[in-house]
C-alpha positions as CSV (number, residue, x, y, z in Angstrom):
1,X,-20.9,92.0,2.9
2,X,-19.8,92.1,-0.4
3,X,-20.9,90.6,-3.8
4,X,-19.8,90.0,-6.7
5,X,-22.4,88.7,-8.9
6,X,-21.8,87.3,-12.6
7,X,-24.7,86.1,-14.8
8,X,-23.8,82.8,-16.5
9,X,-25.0,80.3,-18.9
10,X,-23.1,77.5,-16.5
11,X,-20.1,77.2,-14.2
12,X,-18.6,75.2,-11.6
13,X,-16.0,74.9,-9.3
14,X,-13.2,72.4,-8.4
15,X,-11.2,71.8,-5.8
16,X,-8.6,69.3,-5.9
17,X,-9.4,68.2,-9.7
18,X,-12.6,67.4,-8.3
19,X,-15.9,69.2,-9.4
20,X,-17.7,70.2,-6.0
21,X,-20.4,72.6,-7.8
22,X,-22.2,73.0,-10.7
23,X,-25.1,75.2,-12.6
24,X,-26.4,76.4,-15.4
25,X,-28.2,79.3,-15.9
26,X,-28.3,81.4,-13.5
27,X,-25.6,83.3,-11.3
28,X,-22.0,83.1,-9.7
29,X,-21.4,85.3,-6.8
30,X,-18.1,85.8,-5.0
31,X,-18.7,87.0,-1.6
32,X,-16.6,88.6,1.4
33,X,-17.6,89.0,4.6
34,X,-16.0,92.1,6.6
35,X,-16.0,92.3,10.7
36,X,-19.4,94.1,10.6
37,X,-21.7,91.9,9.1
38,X,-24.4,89.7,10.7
39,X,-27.7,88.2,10.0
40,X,-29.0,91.1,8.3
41,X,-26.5,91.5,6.0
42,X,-26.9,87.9,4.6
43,X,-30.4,88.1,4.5
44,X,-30.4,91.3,2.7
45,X,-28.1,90.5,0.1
46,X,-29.5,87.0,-0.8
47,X,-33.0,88.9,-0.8
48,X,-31.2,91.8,-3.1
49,X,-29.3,88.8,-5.6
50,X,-32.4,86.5,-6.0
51,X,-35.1,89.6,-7.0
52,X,-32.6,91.5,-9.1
53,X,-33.8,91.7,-12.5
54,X,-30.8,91.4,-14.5
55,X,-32.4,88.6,-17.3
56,X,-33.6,89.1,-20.6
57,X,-37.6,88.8,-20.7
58,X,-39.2,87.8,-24.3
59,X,-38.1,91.5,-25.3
60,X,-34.0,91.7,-24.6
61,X,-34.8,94.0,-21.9
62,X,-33.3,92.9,-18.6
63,X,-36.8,92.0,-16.8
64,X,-36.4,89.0,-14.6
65,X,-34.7,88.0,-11.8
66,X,-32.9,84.7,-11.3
67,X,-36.6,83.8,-9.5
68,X,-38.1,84.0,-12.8
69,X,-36.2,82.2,-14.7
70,X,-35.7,79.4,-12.2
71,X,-32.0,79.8,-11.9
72,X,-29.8,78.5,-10.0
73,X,-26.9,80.3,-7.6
74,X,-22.9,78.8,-7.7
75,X,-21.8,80.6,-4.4
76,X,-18.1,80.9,-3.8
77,X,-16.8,82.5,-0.6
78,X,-14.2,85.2,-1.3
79,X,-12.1,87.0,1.4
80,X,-10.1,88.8,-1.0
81,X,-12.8,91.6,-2.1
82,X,-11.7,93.0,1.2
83,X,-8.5,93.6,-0.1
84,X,-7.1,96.7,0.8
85,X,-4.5,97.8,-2.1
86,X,-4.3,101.5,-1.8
87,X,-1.0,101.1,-0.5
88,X,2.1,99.1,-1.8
89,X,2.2,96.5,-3.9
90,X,0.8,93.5,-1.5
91,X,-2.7,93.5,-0.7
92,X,-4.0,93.9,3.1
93,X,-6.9,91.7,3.6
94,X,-7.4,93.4,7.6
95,X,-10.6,93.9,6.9
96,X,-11.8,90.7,6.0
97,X,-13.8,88.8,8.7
98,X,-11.8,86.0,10.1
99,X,-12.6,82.2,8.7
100,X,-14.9,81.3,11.6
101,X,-17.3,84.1,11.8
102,X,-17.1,84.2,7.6
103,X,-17.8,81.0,7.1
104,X,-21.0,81.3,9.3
105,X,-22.3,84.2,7.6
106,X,-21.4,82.2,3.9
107,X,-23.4,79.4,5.3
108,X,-26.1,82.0,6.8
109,X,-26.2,83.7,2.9
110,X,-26.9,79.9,1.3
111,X,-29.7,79.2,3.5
112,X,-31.5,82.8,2.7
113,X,-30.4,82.2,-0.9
114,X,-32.6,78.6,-0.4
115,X,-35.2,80.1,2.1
116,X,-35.9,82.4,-1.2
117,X,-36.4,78.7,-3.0
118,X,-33.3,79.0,-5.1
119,X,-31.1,76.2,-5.8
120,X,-27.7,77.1,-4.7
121,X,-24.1,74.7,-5.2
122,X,-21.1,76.0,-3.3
123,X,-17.4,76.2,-3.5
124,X,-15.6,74.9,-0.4
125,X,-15.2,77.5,2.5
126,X,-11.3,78.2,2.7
127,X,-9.8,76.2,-0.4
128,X,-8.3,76.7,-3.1
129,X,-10.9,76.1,-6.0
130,X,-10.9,76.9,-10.0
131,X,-14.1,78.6,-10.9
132,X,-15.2,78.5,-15.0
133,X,-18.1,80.3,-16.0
134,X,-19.1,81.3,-19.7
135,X,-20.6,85.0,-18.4
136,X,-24.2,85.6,-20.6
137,X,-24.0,89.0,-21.6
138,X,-21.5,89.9,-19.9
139,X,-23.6,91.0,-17.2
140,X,-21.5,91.6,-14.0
141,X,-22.1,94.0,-10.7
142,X,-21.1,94.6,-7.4
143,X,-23.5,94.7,-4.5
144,X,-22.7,95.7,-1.0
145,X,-24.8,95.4,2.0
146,X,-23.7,98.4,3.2
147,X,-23.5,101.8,1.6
């Protein structure tokens, strides 16, 4: 799995002009599912997301996790950061997991995210949705649950 996490003051997504998901502080994370993952990738990266300390404490030094502050997760699925563009012009997205078993694992990565007593709001699995977010910082990484 892969993760694309953005720290955020607020954001939400729409699909269809209609808002289906909405936070404030706290993170967005765009994730991809590839053919290998299971269970343990899930759990490990909503373990990874929820504990990283990537949040100002009382100092300005990034401290906290999205725990501590009692921050909220906008999760968006995201087949395309299995893109593969090394070649040509058009991407090939071959390694992506296919909609059934990635829409499982999405579903299995927002019920860790929870089971970690997050709040999480989602996108919907396989539309076309508009994502804002006004990044704080910016603070944006990439996790993988693989190396």
């Amino acid at each position: 799995m892969k993760a694309v996490i953005q720290r955020t003051a607020n954001a939400n997504v729409t699909v269809d002009n209609q808002k289906v998901g909405e936070i404030e502080e706290g993170l967005v994370v765009l994730l991809g599912v590839t053919h290998e993952d299971g269970l343990e990738d899930a759990e490990y990266l909503a373990k990874k997301i929820t504990n990283l300390r990537i949040f100002e404490d009382d100092s300005g030094k990034m401290n906290r996790s999205l725990k501590d502050v009692d921050g909220s997760l906008l999760s968006i699925s995201q087949f395309t950061l299995y893109g593969d563009t090394r070649k040509g012009r058009r991407p090939n997205f071959m390694q992506a997991a296919g909609p059934e078993a990635a829409e499982e694992l999405y579903e299995q990565f927002n019920d860790f995210v929870r089971k970690e007593n997050v709040p999480v709001e989602t996108g919907k699995f396989g539309a076309m949705m508009d994502v804002q977010l006004t990044n704080n910082g910016p603070v944006t990484l990439i996790l993988e649950s693989r190396e």
